[in-house]
C-alpha positions in Angstrom: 28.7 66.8 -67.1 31.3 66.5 -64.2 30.1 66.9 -60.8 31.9 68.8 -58.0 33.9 67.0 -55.4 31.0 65.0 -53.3 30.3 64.6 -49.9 28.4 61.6 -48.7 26.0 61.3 -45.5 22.7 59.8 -44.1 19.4 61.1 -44.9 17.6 62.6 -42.0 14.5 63.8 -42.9 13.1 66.1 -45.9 11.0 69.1 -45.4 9.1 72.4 -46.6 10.4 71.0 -50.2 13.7 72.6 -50.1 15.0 71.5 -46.9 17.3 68.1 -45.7 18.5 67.4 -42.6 21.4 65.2 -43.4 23.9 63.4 -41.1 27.3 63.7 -42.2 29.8 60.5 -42.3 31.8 62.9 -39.9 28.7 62.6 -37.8 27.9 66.6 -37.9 24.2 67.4 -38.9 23.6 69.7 -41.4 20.6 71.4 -43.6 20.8 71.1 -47.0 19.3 73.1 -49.7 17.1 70.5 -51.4 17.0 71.9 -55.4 13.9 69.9 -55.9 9.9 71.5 -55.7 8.5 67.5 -56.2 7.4 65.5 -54.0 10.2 62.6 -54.7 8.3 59.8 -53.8 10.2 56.6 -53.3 13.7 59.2 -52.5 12.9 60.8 -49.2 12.9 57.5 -46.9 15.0 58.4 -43.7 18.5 56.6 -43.7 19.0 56.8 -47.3 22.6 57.2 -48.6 23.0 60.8 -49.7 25.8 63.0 -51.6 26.0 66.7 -51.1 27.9 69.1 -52.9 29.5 72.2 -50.7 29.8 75.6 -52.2 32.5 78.6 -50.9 30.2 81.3 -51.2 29.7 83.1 -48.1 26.2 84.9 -48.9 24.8 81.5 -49.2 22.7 80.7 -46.3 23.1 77.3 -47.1 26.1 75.8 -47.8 25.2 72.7 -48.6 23.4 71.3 -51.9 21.6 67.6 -51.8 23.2 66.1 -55.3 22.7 61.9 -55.3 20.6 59.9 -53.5 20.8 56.1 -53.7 17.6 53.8 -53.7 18.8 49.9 -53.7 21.9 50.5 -54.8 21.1 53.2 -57.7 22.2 56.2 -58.0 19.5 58.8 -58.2 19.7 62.3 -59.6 17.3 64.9 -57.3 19.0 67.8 -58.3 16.1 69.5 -61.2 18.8 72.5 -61.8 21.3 69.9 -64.0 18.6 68.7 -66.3 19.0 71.9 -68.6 22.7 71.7 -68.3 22.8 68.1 -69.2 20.1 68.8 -72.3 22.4 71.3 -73.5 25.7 69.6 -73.6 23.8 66.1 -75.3 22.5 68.3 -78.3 26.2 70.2 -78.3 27.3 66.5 -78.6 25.1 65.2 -81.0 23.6 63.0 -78.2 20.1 63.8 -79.3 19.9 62.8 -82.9 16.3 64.6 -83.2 17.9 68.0 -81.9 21.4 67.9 -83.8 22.8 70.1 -86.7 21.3 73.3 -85.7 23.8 76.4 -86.0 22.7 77.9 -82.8 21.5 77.4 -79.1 20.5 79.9 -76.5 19.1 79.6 -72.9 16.2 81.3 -71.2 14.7 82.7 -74.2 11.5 84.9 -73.3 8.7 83.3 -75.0 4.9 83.1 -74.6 2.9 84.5 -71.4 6.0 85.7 -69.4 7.6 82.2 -69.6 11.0 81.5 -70.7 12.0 78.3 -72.8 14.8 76.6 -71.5 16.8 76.1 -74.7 15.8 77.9 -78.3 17.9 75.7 -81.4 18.6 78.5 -84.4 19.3 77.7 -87.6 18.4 79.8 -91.1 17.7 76.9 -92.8 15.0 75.7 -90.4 12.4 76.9 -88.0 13.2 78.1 -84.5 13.0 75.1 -82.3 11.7 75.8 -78.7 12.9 72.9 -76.2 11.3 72.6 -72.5 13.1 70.0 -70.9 11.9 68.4 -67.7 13.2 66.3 -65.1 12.3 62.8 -64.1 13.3 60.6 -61.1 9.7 59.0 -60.3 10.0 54.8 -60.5 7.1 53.1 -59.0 7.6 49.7 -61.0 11.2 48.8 -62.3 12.2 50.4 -65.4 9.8 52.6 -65.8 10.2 56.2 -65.5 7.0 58.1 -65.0 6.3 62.7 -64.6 5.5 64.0 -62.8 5.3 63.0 -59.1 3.0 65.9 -57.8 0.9 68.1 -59.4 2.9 70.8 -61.6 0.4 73.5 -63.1 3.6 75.3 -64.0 4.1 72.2 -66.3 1.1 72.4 -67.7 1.0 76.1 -68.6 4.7 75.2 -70.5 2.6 72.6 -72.8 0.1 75.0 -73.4 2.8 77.8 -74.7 4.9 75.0 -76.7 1.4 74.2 -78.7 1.4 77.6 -79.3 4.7 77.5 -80.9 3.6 74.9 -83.2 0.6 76.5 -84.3 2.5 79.4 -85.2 5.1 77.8 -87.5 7.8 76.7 -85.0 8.9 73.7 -83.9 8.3 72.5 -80.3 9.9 69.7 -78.2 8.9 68.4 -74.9 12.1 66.6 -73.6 12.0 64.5 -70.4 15.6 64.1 -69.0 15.8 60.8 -66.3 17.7 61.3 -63.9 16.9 57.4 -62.8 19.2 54.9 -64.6 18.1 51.0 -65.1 15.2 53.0 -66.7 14.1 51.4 -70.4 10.3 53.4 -70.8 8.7 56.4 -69.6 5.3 57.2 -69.0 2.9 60.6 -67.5 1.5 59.3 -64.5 -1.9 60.5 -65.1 -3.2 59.3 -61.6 -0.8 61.9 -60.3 -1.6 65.0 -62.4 -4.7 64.3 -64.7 -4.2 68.0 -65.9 -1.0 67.3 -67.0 -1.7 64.1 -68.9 -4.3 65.4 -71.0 -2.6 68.8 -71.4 0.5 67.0 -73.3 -2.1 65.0 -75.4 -3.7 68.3 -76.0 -0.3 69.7 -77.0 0.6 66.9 -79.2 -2.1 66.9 -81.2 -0.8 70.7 -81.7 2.7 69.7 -83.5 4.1 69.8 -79.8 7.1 66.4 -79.8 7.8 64.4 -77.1 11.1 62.9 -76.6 12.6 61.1 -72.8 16.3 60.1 -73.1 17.9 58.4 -70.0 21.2 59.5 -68.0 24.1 57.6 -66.3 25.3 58.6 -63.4 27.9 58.0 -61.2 29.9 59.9 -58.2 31.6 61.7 -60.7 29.4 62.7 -63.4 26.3 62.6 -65.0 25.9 62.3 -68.4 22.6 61.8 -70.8 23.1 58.7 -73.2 20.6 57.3 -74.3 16.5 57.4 -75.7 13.7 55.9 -73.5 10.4 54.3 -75.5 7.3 55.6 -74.7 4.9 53.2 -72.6 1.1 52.3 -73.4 
């Protein structure tokens, strides 16, 4: 996925979840829209390197959109609107071997208890296949990828409705999208969000899959590539 012409500056400081104060290379200060609800632990340290993207919309409040940050010399993905985009170009593709050949794919399908399921796979010759894709940019020991990094009870009520999917006939796929390259395993950081640790053993115990592929990212693109393993 290409990524609109960037603009690079100096973290500031990160607050109320959706907000960045970011100094520009030009040296203007600016407030970013931050598109991320997590905590981003290990991402938020004043004087990191930023990139911003800058829409022309003039009913936007703000302008700015926090894209890239870069953590000793990486890269980092913090923007959690991309990770359905990216899912759904990968299985276009053929990127996800798990998730190829289907004959159909549709977005924001209504599904379960007034939820939505970010991609639905159709094909006659197979059961609907209801994808929630998630995404991760949590490393607290190199090269491995952990979700979530705050509590998400939102996250939990999607396992819940994907197990129900299973149990009904359908097929349903958890799929964690990294946004964190240099990243070889993935892992729920139960210390983080017990709930949500034991709700995706619940769910997989239900016929609910799991699958984490990695990205790579660079100034002008992200792109998903390649399949994480599963840590003990």
């Amino acid at each position: 996925m290409e990524l609109p012409p960037l603009i690079s500056g100096t973290l500031i400081k990160r607050y109320k979840r959706f907000l960045a104060d970011i100094q520009l290379d030009s040296g203007e200060v600016i407030t970013a829209h931050c598109v991320n609800p997590g905590a981003m632990m290990g991402l938020i340290e004043p004087g990191n390197k930023v990139w911003l993207s800058k829409s022309d919309n003039p009913k936007r409040k703000l302008a700015f959109s926090w894209e890239l940050v870069e953590v000793d010399g990486t890269l980092i993905g913090i923007h959690t609107g991309l990770p359905n985009k990216l899912a759904e170009e990968a299985i276009s593709a053929g990127r996800i071997p798990e998730l190829a050949g289907y004959a159909g794919m549709r977005r924001e399908v209504k599904y379960g208890k007034n939820s939505r399921i970010d991609i639905l796979l159709e094909d006659d010759a197979r059961p609907l296949t209801y994808v929630e894709v998630k995404n991760v940019h949590l490393m607290r020991e190199p090269g491995l990828a952990e979700f979530p990094d705050s509590v998400t009870a939102r996250g939990a009520k999607h396992l819940e409705e994907l197990g129900d999917m299973a149990e009904q006939g359908h097929r349903a796929v958890m799929l964690y999208v990294v946004q964190y390259p240099g990243t070889s395993s993935f892992k729920i950081a139960g210390d983080i969000d017990p709930t949500y640790a034991q709700g995706l053993e619940k769910a997989r115990n239900r016929g609910v899959e799991a699958l984490c592929y990695g990205c790579d990212i660079s100034l002008d693109a992200i792109e998903l590539t390649h399949q994480l393993s599963f840590a003990d």
